[in-house]
C-alpha positions in Angstrom: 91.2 73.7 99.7 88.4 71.2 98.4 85.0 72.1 99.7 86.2 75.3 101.4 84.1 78.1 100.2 86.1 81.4 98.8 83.1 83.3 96.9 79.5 83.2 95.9 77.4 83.4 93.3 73.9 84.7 93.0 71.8 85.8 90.3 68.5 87.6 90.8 65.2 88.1 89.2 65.5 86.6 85.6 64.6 89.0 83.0 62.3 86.4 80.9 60.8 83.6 82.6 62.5 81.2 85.8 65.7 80.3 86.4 65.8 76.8 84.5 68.1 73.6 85.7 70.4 74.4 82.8 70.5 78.2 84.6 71.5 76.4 87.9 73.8 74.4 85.9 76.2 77.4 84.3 76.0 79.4 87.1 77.7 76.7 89.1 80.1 75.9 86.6 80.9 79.3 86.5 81.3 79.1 90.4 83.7 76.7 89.8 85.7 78.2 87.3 85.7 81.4 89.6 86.8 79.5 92.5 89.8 78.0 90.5 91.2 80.8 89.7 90.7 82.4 93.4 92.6 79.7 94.1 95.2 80.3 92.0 96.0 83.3 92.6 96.3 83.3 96.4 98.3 80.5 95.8 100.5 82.7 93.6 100.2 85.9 96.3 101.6 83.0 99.0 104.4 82.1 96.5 105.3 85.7 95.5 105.7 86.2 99.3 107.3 83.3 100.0 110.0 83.7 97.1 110.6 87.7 98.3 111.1 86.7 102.1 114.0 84.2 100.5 115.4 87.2 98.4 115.3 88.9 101.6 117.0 86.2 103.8 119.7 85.6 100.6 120.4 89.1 101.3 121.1 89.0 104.7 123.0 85.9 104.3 125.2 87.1 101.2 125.7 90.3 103.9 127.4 88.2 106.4 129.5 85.8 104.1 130.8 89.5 102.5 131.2 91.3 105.5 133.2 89.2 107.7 135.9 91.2 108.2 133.8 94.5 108.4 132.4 95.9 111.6 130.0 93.6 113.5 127.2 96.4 114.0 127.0 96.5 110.3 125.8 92.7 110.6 123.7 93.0 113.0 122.2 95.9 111.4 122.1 93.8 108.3 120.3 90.8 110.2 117.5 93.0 112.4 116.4 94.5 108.9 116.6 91.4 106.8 114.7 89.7 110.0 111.9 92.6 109.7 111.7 92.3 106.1 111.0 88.7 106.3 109.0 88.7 109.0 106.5 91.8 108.5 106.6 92.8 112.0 107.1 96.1 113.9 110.8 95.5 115.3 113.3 93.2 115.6 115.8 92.4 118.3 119.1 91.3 118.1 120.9 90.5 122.1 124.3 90.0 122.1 126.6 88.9 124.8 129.9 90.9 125.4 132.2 88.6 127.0 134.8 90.8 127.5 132.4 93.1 129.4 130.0 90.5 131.0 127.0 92.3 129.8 124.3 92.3 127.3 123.0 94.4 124.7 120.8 94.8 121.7 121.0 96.0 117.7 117.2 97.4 117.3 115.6 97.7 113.9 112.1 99.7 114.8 109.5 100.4 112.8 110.6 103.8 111.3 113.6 101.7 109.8 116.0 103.2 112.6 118.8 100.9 114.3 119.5 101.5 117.4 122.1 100.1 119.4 121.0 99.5 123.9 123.8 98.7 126.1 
């Protein structure tokens, strides 16, 4: 962002003579440059991110448009890990309502990658 600072500069003890204008001059140039291209590439780190949590969530969706028919814990297996992928987090629930039951229960991705089913 403009003004924000990401890095500095500093050059010490000049080998011959004092640091001139001209010295002040480059070296903040160079700052400049530096800054750029910090810029750029956490930009391109935030994009690359971005772009693999939309492979991710493509995934999950292509999952459910193809396994309609297949068995719903499969889905919802498919979802809790797609969810974790995208999100970077430890676990991910998924609650479900069984209407023929009156009850609820979960699909559990965890952090070791293991799905769990709670009734």
């Amino acid at each position: 962002k403009d003004g924000e600072v990401l890095a500095v500069i500093q050059a010490i003890n000049k080998n011959v003579g004092s640091f001139t204008q001209q010295d002040e001059l480059l070296l903040s140039l160079l700052g400049k440059h530096v800054g750029i291209n910090l810029s750029n590439a956490m930009l391109f780190d935030k994009l690359h991110k971005s772009e693999a949590r939309q492979t991710v969530l493509m995934s999950v969706l292509r999952n459910l448009n193809i396994n309609v028919s297949a068995e719903h814990e499969r889905i919802f297996e498919s979802v809790t890990s797609g969810a974790k992928a995208i999100i970077d987090c430890e676990a991910v629930s998924l609650f479900l309502v069984n209407q023929h039951r009156d009850s609820l229960y979960s699909v559990v991705t965890s952090s070791t990658g293991s799905i769990d089913t709670v009734n």
